[in-house]
C-alpha atoms as one frame of an Amber mdcrd trajectory, in Angstrom:
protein
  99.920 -53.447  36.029 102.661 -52.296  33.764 105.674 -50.460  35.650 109.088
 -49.626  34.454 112.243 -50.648  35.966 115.469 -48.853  34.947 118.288 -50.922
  37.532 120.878 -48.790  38.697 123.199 -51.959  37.414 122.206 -52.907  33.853
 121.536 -56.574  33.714 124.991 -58.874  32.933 124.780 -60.043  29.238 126.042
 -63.172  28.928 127.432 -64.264  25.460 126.743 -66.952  23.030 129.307 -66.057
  21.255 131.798 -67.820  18.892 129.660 -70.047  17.808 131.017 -71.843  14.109
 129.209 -74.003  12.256 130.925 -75.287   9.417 130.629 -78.460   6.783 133.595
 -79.865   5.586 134.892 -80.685   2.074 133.911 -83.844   0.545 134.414 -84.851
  -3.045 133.320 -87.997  -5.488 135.708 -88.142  -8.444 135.354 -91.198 -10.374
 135.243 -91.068 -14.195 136.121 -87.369 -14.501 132.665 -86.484 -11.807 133.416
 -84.159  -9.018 131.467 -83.126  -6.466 132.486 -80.597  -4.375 130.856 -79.642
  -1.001 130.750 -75.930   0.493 132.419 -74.829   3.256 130.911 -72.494   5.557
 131.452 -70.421   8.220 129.143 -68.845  10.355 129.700 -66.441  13.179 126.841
 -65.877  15.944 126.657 -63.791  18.854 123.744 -62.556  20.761 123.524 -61.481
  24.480 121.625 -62.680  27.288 119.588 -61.240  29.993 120.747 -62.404  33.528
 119.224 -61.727  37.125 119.351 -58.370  38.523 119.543 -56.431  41.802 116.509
 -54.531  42.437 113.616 -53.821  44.980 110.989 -57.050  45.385 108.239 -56.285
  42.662 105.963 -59.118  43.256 104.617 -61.059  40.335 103.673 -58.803  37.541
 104.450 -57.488  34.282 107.336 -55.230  33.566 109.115 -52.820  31.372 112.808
 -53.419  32.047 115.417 -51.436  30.493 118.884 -52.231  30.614 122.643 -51.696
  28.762 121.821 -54.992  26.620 118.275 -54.266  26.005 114.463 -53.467  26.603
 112.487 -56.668  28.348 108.732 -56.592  28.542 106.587 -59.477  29.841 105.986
 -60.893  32.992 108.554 -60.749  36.243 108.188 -62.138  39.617 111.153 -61.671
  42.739 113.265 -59.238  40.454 113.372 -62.077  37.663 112.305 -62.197  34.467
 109.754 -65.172  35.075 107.293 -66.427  32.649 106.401 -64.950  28.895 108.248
 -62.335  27.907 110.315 -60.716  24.778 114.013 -59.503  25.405 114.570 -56.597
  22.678 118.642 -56.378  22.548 120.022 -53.229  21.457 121.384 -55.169  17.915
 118.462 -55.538  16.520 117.618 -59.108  17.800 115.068 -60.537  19.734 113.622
 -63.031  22.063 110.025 -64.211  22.224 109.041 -67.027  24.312 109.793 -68.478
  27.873 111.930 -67.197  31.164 112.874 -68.527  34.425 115.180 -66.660  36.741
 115.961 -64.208  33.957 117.417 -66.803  31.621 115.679 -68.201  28.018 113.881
 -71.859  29.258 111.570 -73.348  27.684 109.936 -73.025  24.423 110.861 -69.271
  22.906 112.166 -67.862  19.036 114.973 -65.769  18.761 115.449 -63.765  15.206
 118.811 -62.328  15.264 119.623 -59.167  13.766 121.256 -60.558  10.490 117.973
 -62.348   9.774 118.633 -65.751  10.671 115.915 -67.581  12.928 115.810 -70.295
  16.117 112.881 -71.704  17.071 112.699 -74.605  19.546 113.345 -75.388  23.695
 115.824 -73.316  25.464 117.396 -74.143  29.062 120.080 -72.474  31.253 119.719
 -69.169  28.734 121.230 -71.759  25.337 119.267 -73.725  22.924 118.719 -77.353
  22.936 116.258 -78.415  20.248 114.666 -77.540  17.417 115.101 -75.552  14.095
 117.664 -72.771  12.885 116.416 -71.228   9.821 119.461 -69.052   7.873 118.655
 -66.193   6.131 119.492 -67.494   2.787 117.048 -70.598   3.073 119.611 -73.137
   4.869 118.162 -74.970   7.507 119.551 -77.153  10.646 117.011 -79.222  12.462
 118.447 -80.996  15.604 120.378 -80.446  19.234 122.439 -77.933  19.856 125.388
 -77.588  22.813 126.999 -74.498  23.951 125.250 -73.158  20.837 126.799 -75.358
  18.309 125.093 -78.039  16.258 125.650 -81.611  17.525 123.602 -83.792  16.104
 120.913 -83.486  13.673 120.265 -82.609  10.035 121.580 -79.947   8.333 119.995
 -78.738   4.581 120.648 -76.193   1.992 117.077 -75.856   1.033 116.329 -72.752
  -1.452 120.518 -72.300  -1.944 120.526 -76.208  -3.190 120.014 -75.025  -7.087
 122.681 -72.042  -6.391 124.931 -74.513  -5.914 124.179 -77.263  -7.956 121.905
 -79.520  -6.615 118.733 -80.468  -6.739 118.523 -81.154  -3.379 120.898 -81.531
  -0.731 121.019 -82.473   2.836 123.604 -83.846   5.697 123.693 -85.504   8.968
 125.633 -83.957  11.849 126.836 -86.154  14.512 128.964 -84.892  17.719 129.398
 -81.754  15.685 130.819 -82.994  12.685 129.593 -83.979   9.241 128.723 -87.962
   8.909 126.352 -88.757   6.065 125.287 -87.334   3.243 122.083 -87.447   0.845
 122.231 -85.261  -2.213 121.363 -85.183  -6.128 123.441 -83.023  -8.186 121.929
 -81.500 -11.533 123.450 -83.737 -13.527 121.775 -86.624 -12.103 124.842 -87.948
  -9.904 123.174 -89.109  -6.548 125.231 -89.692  -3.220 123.459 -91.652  -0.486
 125.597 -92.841   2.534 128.624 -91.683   5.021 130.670 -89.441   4.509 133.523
 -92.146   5.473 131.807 -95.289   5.778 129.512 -96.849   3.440 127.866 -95.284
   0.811 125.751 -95.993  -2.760 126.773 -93.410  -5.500 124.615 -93.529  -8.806
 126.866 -90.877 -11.735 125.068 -89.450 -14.337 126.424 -92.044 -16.960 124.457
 -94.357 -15.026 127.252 -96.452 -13.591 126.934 -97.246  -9.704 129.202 -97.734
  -6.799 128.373 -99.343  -3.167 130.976-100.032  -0.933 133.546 -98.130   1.564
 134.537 -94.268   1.567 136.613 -91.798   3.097 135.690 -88.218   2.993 133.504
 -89.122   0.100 136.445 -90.527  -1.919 136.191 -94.619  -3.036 138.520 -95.841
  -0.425 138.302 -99.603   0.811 136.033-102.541  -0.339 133.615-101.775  -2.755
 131.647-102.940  -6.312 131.619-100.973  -8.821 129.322-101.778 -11.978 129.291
-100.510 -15.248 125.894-100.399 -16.833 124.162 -99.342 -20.265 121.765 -96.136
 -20.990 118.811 -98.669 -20.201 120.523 -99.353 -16.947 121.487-102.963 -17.543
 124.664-104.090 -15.934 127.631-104.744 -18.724 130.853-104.994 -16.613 131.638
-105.025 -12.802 134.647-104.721 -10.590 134.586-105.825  -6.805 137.550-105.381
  -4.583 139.913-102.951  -3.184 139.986 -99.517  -3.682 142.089 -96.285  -2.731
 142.121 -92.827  -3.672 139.384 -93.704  -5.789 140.518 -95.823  -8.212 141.029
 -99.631  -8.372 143.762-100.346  -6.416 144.450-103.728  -4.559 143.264-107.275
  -5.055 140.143-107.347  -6.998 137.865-109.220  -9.385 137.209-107.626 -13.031
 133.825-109.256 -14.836 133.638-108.630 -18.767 130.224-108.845 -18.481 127.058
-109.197 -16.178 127.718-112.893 -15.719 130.359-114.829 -13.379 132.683-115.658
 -16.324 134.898-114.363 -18.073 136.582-112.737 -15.365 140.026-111.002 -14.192
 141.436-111.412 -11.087 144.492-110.104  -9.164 145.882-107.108  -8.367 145.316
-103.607  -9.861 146.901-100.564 -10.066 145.803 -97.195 -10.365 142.772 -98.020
 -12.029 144.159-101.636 -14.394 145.572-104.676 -13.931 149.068-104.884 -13.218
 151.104-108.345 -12.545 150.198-111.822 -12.651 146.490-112.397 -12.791 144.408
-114.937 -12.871 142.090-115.275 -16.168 138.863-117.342 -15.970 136.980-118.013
 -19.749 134.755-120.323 -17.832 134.601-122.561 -14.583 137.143-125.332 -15.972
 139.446-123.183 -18.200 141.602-120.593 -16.200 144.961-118.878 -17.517 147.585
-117.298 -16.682 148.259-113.601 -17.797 151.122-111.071 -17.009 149.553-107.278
 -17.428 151.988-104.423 -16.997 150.314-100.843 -16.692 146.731-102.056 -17.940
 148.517-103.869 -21.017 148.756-108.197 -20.913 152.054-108.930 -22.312 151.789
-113.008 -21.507 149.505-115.463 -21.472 150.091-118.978 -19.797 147.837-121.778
 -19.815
């Protein structure tokens, strides 16, 4: 039996509103490569049917209309209760699962600017599964008070827009945390977003070792390496603001020796250092900004 019920108090829509999802900043300059990350910001806000006060119905199906909305699908003790689709007056809607008038359960909510959820639902606010974004993005994870937590996030068709051939980021406690993406140039980023992380540029050279906000930053090795990939030169030590800056060892080539090491500055050697030719022959050497002024055996 279908009836119509129009209640004399529309139903109480409850708001997920305010809901920002946004990815931070993070750049990789080393040897004139940035990388630049987007920021964006996303405002959502749909309403949500709620219990309401009307005559016992039984368990049936029902054609409620309300302030928020139409609702059609099944209803049981004046609840929404079982399959059903919430049409809100916006332009969105709700297909999938109700208990007690709130979204539980499995269900798909399209929103009225085009962007899609799909996944489990409890206490009328998603939980799991996959928001699709109108212009391709996706986020594939667990949501809380209708924010991202923790899961993976990917630009998908808008990767080439902005420069990549593919892109995609982990989300943990809300925030950004690792990242995975190829630019067109060939420059690959594989790691945290402060932690560790591998970096292959497009010249070929490599970097694993410690990052902050995508920046060198820490202990790391950098190596130097020819078009056929081959290793020529290789610095391990400290970085910050990503350059070589700290104590550190400088290799002229892919073996142990000869070798630099000492402190750097800014990218050279600066300051006493210690030069190895082999394993029995060591020097002395006094470099001022990248320059050795004195040698001392």
């Amino acid at each position: 039996m279908i009836m119509k019920i129009i209640s004399k108090n529309p139903f109480r829509d409850t708001k997920l509103s305010g809901y920002q999802g946004y990815f931070k900043k993070a750049s990789v300059v080393v040897l004139a490569i940035a990388l630049f990350l987007v920021v964006y910001s996303l405002l959502l806000s749909f309403a949500s049917p709620n219990h309401y006060a009307a005559a016992h119905i039984g368990e049936t199906e029902a054609v409620v209309e309300s302030a928020g909305g139409t609702y059609i699908g099944a209803v049981a003790d004046a609840y929404y209760e079982g399959e059903g689709e919430f049409r809100h007056l916006d332009g969105s809607v709700y297909e999938g699962s109700f208990s007690k008038s709130q979204r539980s359960g499995q269900g798909t909510f399209r929103f009225a600017n085009g962007d899609v959820y799909t996944g489990s639902w409890a206490n009328d606010e998603m939980v799991e599964g996959t928001y699709t974004f109108v212009d391709g993005r996706t986020y594939q994870g667990k949501f809380e008070d209708g924010r991202f937590t923790s899961g993976v996030f990917s630009l998908g068709s808008q990767a080439a827009a902005l420069g990549f051939r593919e892109f995609s980021a982990d989300v943990e406690d809300g925030a950004l945390s690792a990242l995975n993406f190829t630019q067109q140039d060939g420059t690959h980023y594989n790691g945290a977003l402060s932690g560790w992380a591998e970096i292959k540029y497009a010249d070929g050279n490599t970097y694993a070792g410690n990052v902050q906000q995508g920046v060198r930053s820490g202990q790391g090795t950098f190596r130097w390496r020819s078009a056929d990939g081959t290793e020529i030169a290789s610095y391990v030590g400290t970085w910050q603001d990503d350059q070589m800056n700290g104590l550190g060892t400088y290799r002229y080539t892919k073996d142990v020796y000869p070798c630099l090491t000492g402190t750097f500055k800014q990218g050279v050697p600066d300051g006493e250092m210690k030069y190895a030719k082999n394993s029995s022959k060591t020097f002395k050497a006094i470099w001022k900004d990248g320059a050795c002024t004195q040698v001392k055996e």
